[in-house]
N, C-alpha and C positions, 0 to 999 in steps of 0.2 A: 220641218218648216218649209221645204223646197216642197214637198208632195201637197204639201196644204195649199201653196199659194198657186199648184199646178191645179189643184180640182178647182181652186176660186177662177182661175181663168177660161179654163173649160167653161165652170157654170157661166159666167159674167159674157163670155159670148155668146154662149147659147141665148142668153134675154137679149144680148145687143143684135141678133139677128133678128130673135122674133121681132121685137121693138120695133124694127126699121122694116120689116115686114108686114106689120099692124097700121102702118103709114099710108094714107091713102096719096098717089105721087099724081104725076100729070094723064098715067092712063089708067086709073082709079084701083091701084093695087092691089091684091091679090083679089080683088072681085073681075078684074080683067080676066082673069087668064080662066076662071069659069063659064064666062061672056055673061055675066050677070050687069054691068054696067052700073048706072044708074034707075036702072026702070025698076027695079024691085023697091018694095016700102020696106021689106025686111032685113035686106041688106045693109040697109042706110046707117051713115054713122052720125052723132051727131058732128053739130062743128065746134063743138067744145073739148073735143078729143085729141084735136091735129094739133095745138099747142103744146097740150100737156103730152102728148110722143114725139113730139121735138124736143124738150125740154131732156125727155126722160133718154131719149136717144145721143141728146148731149152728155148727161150726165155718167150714162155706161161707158159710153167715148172713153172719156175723161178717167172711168175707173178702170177700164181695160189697159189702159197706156200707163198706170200707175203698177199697176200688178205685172204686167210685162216688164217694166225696168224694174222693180220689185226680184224678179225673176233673176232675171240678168244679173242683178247685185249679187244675189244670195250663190248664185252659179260660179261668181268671178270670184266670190271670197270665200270660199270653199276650201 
């Protein structure tokens, strides 16, 4: 049970990173750092996306910190 809920956290960060990396922030996210900015058409995201990766970046939040005390329980009552 301990080894199951250690790979679910592994994976569940791993999305909770890309997730918040998929994010376009104030200096236009990982299209900054290729200096691609804004001037490309094909880089563009829409604006229909930046909600729904907030949302979804909440939600991994929220399951990462349930699988981490998850962890912890399973550790302390061992």
């Amino acid at each position: 049970m301990i080894l199951a809920a250690k790979i679910a956290l592994v994976v569940f960060s791993v999305i909770l990173v890309a997730v918040i990396l998929l994010q376009s922030g104030r200096s236009a996210g990982l299209g900054a750092i290729t200096g691609g900015g804004n001037e490309g058409g094909a880089s563009r995201r829409g604006k229909g996306t930046d909600p729904l990766l907030a949302k979804a970046t909440s939600v991994m939040a929220v399951v990462f910190y349930v699988v981490t005390l998850l962890i912890a329980y399973l550790v302390a009552h061992q």
